[in-house]
N, CA, C and O of each residue as an XYZ file, in Angstrom:
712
protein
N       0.820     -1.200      0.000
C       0.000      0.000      0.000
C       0.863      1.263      0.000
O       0.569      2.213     -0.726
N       1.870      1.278      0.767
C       2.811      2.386      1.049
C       3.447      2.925     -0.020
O       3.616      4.122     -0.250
N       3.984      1.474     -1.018
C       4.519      1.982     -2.555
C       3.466      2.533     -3.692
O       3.694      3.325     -4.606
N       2.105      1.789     -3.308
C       1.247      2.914     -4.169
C       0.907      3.980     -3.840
O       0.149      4.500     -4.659
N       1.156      4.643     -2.874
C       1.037      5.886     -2.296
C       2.180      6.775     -3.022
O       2.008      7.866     -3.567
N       3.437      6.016     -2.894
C       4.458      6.215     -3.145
C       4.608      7.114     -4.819
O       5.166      8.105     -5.289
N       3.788      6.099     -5.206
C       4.178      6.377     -6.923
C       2.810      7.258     -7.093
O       3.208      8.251     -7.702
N       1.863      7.363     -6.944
C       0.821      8.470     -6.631
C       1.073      9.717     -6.879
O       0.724     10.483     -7.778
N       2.042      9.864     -5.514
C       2.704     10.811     -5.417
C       3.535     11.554     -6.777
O       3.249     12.643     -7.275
N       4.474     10.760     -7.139
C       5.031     10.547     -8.024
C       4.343     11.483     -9.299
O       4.655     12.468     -9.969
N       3.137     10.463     -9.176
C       2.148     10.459    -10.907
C       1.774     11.833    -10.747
O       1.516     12.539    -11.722
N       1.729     12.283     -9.464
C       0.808     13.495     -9.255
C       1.693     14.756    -10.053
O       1.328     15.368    -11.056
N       2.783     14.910     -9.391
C       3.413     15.944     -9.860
C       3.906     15.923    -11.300
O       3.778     16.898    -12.040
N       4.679     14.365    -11.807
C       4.664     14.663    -13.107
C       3.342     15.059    -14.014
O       3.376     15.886    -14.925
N       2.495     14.525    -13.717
C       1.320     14.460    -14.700
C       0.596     15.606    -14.228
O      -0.390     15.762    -14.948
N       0.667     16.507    -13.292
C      -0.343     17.900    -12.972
C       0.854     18.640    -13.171
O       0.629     19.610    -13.895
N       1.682     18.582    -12.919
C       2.640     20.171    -12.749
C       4.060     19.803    -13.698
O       4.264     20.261    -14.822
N       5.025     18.810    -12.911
C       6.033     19.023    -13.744
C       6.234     18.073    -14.713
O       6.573     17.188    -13.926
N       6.288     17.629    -15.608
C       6.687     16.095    -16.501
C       7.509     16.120    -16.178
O       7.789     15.324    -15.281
N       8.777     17.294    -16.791
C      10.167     17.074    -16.583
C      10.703     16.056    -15.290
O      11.701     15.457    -15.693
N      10.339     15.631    -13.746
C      10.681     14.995    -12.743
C      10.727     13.591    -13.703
O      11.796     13.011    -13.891
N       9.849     13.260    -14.106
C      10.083     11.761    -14.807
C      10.185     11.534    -16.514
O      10.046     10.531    -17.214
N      10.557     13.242    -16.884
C      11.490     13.293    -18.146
C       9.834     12.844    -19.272
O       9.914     12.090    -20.242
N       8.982     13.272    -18.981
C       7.644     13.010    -19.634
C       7.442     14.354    -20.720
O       7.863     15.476    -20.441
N       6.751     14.038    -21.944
C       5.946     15.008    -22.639
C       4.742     14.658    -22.786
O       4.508     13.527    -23.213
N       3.826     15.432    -22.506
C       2.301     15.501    -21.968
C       1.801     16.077    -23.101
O       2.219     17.164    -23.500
N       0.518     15.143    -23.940
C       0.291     15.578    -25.620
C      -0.841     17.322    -25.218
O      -0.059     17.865    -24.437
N      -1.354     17.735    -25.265
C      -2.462     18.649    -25.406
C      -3.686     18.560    -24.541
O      -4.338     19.505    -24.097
N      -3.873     17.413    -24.390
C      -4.694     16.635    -23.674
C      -4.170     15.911    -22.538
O      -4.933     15.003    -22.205
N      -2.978     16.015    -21.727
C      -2.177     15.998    -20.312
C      -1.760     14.621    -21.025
O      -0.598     14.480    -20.645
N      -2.037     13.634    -21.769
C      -1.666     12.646    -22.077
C      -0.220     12.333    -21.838
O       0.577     13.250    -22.035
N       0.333     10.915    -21.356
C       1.764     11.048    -21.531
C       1.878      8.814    -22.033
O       1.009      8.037    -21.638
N       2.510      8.577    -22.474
C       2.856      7.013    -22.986
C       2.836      6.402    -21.779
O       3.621      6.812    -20.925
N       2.218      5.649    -21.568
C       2.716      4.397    -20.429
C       3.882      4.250    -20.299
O       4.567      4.516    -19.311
N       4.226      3.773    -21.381
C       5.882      3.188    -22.009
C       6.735      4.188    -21.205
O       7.227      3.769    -20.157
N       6.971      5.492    -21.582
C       7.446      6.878    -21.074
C       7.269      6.927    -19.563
O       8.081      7.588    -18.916
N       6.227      6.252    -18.907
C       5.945      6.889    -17.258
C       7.219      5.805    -16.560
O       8.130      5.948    -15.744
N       6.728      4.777    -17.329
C       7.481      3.564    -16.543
C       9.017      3.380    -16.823
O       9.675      2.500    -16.267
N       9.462      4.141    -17.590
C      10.761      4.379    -17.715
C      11.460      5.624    -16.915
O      12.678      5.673    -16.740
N      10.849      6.294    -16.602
C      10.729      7.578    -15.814
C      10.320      7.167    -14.781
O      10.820      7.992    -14.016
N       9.664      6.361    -14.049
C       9.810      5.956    -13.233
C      10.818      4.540    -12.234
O      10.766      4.051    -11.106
N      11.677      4.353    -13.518
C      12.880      3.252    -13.002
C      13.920      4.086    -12.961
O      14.862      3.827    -12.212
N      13.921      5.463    -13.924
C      15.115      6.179    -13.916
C      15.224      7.067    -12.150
O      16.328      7.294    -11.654
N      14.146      7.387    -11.562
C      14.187      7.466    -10.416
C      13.801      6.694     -9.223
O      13.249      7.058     -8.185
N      14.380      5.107     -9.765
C      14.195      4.017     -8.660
C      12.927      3.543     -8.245
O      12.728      3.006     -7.155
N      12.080      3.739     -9.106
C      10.592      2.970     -8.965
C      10.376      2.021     -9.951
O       9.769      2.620    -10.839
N      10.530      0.944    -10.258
C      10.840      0.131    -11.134
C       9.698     -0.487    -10.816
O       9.667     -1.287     -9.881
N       8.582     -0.189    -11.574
C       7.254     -0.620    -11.554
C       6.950     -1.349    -13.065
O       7.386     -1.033    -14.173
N       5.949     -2.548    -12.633
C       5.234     -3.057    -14.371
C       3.470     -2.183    -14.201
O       2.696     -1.659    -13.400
N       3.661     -2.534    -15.545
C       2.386     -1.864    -16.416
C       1.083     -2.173    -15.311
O       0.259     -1.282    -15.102
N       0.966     -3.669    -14.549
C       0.008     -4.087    -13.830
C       0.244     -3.546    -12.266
O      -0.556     -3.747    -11.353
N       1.319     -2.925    -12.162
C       1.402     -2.085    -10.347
C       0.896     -0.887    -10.821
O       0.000     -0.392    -10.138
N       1.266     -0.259    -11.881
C       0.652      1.082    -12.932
C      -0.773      0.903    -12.307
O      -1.373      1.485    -11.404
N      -1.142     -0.362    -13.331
C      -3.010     -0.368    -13.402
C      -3.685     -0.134    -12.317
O      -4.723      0.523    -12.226
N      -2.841     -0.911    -11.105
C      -3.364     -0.844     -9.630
C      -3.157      0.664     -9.493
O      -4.226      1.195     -9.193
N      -2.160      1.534     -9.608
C      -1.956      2.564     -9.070
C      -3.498      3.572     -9.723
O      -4.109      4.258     -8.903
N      -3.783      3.552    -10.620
C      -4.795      4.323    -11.174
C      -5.763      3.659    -10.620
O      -6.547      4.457    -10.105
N      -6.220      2.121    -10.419
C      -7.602      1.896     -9.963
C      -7.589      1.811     -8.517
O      -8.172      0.913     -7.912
N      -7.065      2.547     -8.072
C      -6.810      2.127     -6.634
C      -6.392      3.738     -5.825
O      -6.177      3.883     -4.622
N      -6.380      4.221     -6.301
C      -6.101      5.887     -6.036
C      -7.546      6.139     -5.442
O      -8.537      6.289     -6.158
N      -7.562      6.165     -4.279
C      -8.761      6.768     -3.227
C      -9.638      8.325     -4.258
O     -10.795      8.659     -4.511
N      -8.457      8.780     -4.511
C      -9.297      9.864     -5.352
C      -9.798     10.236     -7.028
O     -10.410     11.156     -7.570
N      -9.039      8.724     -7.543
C      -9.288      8.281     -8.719
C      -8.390     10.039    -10.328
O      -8.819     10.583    -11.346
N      -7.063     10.118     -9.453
C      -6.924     11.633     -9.983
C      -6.131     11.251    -11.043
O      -5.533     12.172    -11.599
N      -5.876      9.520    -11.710
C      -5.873      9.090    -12.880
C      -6.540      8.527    -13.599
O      -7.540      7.961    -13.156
N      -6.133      8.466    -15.359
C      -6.876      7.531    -16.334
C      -6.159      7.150    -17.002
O      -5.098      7.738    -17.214
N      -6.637      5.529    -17.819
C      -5.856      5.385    -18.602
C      -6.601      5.377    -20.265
O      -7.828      5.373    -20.364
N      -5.908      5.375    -21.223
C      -6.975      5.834    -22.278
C      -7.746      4.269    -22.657
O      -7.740      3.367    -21.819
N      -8.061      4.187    -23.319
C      -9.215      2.792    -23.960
C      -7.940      1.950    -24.309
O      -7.906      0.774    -23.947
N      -6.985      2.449    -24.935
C      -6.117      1.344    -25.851
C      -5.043      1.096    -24.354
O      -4.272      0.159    -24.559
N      -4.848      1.783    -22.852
C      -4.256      1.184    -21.971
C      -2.517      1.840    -22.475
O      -1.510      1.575    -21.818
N      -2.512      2.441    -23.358
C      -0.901      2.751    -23.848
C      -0.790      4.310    -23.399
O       0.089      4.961    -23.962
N      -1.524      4.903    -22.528
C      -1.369      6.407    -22.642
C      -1.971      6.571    -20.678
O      -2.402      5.562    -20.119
N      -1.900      7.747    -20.014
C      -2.044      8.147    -18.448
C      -1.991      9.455    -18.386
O      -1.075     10.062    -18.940
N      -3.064     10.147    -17.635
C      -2.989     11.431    -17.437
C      -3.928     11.463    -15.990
O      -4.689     10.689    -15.409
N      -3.303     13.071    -15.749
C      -4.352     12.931    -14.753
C      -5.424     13.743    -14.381
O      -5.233     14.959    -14.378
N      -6.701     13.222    -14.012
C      -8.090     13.678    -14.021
C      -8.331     14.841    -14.075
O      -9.156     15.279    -14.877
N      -7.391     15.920    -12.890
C      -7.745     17.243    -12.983
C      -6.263     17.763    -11.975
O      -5.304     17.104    -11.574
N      -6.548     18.932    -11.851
C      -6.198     19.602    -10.791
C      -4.660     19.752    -11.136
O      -3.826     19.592    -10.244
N      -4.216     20.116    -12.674
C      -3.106     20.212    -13.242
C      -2.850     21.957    -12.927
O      -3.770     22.756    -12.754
N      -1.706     22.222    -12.910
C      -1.137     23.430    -13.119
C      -0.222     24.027    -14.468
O       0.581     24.947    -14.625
N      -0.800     22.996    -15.309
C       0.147     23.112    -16.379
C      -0.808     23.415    -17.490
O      -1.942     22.965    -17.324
N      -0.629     23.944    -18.354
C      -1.848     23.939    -19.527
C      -2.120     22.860    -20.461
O      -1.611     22.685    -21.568
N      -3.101     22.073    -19.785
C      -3.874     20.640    -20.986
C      -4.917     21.381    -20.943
O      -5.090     22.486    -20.429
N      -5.928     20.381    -21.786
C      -7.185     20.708    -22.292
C      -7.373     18.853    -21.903
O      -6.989     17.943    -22.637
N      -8.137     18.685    -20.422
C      -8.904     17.363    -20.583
C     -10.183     16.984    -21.034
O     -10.708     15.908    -20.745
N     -10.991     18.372    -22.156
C     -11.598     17.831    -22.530
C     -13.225     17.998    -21.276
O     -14.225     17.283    -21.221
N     -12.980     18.796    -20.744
C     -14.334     19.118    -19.602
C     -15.220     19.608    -20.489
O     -14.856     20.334    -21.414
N     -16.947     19.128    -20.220
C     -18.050     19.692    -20.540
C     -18.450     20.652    -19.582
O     -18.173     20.635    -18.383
N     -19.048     21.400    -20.127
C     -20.072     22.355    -19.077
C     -21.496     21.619    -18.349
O     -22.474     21.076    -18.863
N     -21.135     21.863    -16.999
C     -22.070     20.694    -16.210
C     -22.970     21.473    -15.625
O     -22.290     22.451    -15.314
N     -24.143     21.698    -15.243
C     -25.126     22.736    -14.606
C     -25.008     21.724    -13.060
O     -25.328     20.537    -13.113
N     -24.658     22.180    -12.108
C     -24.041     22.252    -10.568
C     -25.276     21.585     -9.490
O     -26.406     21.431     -9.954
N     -25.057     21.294     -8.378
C     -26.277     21.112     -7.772
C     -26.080     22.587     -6.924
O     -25.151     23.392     -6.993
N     -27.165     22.613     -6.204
C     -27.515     24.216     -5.685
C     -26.107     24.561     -4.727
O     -25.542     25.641     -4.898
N     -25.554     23.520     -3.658
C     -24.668     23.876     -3.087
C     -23.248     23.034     -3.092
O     -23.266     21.811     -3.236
N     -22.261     23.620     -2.959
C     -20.830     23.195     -3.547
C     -19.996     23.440     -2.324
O     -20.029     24.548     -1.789
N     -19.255     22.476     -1.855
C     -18.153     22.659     -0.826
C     -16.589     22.306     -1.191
O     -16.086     21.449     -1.918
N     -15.916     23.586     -0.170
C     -14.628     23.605     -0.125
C     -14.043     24.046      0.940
O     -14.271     25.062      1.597
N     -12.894     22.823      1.142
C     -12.491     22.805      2.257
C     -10.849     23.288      2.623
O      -9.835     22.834      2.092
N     -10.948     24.595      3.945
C      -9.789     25.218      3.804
C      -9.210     25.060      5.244
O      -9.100     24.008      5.873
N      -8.796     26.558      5.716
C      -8.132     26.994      6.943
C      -8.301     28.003      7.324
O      -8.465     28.870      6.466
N      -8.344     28.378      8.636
C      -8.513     29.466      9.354
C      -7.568     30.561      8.629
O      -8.085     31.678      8.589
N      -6.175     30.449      8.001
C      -5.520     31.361      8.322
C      -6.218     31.993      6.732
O      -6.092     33.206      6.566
N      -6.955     31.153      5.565
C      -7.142     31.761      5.029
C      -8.162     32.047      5.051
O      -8.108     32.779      4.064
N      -9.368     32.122      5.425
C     -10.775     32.696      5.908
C     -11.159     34.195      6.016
O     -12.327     34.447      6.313
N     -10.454     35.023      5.843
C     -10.105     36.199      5.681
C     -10.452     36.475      4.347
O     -11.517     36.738      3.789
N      -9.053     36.322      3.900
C      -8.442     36.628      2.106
C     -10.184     35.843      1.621
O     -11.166     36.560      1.433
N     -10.226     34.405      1.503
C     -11.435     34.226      0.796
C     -12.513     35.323      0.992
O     -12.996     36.022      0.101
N     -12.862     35.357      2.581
C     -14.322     35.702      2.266
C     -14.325     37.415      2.122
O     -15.224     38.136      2.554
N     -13.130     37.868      1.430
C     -12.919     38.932      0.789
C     -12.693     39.008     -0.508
O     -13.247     39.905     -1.144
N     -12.162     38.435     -0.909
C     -11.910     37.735     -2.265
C     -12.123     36.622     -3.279
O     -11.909     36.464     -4.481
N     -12.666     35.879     -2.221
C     -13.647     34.493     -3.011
C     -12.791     33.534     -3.384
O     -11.660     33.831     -3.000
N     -12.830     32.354     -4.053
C     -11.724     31.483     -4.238
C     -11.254     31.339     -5.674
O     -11.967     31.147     -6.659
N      -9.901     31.468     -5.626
C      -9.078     31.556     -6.722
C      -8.428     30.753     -6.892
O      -7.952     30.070     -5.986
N      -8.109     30.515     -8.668
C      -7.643     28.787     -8.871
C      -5.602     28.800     -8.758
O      -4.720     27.956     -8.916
N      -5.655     30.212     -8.418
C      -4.430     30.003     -7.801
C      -2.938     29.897     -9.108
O      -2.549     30.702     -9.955
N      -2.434     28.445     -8.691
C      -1.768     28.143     -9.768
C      -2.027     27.285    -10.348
O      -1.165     26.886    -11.132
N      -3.571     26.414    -10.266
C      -3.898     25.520    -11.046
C      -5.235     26.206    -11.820
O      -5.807     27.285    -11.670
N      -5.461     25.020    -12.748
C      -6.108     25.980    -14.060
C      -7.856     26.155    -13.609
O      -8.753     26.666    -14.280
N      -7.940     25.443    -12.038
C      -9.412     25.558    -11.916
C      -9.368     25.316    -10.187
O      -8.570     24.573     -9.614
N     -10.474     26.170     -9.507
C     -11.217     26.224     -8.132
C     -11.867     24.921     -8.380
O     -12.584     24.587     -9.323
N     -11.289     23.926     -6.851
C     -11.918     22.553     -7.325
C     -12.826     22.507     -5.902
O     -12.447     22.716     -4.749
N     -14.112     22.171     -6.391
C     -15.244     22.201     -5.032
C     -15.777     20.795     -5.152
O     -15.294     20.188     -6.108
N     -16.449     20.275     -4.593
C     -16.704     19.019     -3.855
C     -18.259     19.324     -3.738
O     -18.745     20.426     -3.485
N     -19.064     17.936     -4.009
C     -20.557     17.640     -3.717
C     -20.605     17.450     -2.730
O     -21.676     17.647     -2.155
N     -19.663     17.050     -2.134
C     -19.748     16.246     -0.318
C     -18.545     16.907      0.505
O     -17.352     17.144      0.314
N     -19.508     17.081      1.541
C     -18.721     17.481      2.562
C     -17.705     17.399      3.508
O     -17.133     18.156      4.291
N     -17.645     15.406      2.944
C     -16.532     14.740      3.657
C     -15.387     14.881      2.567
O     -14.304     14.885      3.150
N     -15.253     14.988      1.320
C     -14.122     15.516      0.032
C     -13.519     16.711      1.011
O     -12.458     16.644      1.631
N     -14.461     17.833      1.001
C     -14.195     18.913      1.270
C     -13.553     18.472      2.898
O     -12.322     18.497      2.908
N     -13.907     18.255      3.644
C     -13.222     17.956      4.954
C     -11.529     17.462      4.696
O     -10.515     17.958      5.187
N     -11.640     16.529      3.925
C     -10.380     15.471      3.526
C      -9.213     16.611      2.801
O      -8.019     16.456      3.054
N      -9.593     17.544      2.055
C      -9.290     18.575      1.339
C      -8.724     19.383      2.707
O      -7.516     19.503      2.913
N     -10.033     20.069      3.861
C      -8.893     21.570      4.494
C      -7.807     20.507      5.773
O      -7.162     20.946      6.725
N      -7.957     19.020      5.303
C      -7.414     18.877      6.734
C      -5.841     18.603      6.574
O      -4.997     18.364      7.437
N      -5.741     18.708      5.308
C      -4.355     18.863      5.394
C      -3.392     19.708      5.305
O      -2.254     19.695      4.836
N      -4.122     20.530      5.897
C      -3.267     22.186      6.413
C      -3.852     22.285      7.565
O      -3.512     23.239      8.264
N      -4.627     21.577      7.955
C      -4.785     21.659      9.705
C      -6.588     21.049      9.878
O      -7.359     20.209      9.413
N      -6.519     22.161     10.887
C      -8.297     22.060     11.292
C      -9.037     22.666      9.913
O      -8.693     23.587      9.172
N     -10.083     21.856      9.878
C     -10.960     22.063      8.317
C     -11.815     23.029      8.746
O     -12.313     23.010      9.871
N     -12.088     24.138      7.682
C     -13.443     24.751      7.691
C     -14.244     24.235      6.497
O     -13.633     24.071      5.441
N     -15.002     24.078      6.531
C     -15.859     23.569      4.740
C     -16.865     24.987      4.929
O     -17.342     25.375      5.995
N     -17.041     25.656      3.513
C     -17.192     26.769      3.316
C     -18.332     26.221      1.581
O     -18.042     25.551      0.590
N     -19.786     27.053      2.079
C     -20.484     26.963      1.247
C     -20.351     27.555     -0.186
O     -19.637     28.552     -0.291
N     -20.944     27.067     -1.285
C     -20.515     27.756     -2.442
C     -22.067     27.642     -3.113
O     -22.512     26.556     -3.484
N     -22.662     28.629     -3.196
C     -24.138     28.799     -3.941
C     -24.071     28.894     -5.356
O     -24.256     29.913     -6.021
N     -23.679     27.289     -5.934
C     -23.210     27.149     -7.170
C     -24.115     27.178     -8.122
O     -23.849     27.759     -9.174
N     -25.337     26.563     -7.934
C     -26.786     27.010     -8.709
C     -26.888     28.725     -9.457
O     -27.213     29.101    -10.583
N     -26.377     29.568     -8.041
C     -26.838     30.833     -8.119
C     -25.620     31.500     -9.383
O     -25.746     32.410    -10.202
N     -24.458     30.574     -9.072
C     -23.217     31.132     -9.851
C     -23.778     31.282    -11.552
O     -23.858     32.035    -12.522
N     -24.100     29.810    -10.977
C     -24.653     29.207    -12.860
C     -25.879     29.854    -13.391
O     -26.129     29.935    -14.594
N     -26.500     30.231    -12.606
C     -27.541     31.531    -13.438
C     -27.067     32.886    -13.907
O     -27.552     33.734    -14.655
N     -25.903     32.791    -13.180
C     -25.971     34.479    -13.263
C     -24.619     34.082    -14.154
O     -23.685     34.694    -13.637
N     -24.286     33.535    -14.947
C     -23.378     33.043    -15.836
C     -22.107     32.158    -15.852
O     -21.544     31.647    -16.820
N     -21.763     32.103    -14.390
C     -20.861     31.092    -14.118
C     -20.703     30.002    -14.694
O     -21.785     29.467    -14.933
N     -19.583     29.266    -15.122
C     -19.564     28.124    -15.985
C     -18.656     26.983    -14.878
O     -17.585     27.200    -14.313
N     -19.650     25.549    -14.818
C     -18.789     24.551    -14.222
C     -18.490     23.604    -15.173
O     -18.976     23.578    -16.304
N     -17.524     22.661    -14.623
C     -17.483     21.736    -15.072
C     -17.090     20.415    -13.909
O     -16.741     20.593    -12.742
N     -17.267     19.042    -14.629
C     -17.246     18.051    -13.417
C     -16.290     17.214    -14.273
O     -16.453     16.889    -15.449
N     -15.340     16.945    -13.526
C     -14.138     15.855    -13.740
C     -14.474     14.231    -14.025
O     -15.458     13.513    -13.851
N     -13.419     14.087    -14.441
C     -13.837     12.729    -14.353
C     -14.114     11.303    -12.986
O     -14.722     10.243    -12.842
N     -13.079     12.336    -12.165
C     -13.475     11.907    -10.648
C     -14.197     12.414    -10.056
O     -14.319     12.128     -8.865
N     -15.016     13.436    -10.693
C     -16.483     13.968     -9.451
C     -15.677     14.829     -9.026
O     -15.457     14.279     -7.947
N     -14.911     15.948     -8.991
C     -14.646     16.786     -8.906
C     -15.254     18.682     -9.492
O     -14.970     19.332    -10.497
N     -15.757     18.858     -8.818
C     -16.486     20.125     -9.558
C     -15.576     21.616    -10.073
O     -15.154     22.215     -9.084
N     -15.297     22.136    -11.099
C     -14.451     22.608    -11.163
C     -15.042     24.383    -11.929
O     -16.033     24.534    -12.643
N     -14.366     25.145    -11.616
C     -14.873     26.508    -11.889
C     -13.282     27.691    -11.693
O     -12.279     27.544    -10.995
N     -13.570     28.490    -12.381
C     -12.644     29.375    -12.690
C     -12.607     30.502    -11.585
O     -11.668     31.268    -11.366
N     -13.600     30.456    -11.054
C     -13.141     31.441    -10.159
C     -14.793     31.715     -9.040
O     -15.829     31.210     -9.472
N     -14.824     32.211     -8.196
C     -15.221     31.739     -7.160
C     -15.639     33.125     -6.513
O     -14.842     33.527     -5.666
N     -16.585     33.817     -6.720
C     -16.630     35.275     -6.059
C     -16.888     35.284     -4.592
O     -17.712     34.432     -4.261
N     -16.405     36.023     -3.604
C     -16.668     36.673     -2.564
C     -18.606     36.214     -2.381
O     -19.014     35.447     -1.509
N     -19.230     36.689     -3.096
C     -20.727     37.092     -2.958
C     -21.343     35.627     -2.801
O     -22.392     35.451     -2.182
N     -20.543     34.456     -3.470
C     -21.045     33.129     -3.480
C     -20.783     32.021     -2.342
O     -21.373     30.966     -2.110
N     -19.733     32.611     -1.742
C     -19.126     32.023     -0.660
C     -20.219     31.914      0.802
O     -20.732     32.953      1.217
N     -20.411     30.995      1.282
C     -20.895     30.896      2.785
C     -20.135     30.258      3.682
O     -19.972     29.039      3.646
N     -19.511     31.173      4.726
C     -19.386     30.111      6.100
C     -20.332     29.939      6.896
O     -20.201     29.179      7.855
């Protein structure tokens, strides 16, 4: 369990932020070769097969990989900082949306609303236990309402991941509830 955590880790940063760590090129669509991960991943001492791979994607608590139909390609679900296009539809929201933070920033938000920062999207949660799992790893959680219905009338655009992740560009002050 510890080594799929391990390489998780791993998948996370090459495939959302840096390729370069495991020497990867990511097509347009975050895509990167199987072939390519797993060589990049022996070159930094993880000497994994294609079937510890498979486990690692079906077995990821948060499901923040895929692999394509033909099994020769891996990217990951969302929450990249790099510029792909995965290909999100526009999803009409349920009325309320949670996200889960910290005291120290509770301020800045509910002055400024939530911003996608350095990744390409504000990622909110249907459930409140996501959102919990989300602020608790910067400490004590606040989960903080998001009147996403109201966003989406008044023109806001979402979209939903492939892991159930709800995703939006930006996050006003006015929509926010603690």
């Amino acid at each position: 369990m510890k080594a799929i955590i391990n390489i998780s880790k791993i998948l996370s940063l090459a495939l959302r932020h840096k390729p370069e760590v495991l020497d990867l090129t990511l097509d347009e669509n975050g895509w990167a070769s199987v072939e390519d991960v797993l060589i990049g991943l022996k070159s930094k001492g993880k000497e994994i097969d294609f079937l510890m791979l498979k486990q690692v994607v079906e077995e990821n608590n948060k499901k923040r990989f895929s692999l394509n139909e033909d099994e020769d390609k891996i990217r990951a679900s969302q929450g990249h900082s790099i510029k792909v296009d995965v290909g999100l539809k526009e999803e009409f929201p349920p009325e309320i949306l949670y996200h889960g933070t910290v005291a120290k920033f509770l301020d800045l938000i509910m002055e400024n609303g939530l911003k996608k920062m350095s990744r390409q999207h504000v990622h909110l949660s249907h459930e409140t236990i996501t959102a919990t799992n989300v602020g608790s790893r910067r400490g004590k959680p606040i989960i903080l309402k998001v009147s996403a219905q109201k966003m989406a009338a008044e023109g806001y655009k979402f979209y939903l991941s492939e892991n159930g992740v709800w995703l939006t560009d930006h996050v006003p002050a006015k929509y926010v509830i603690n």
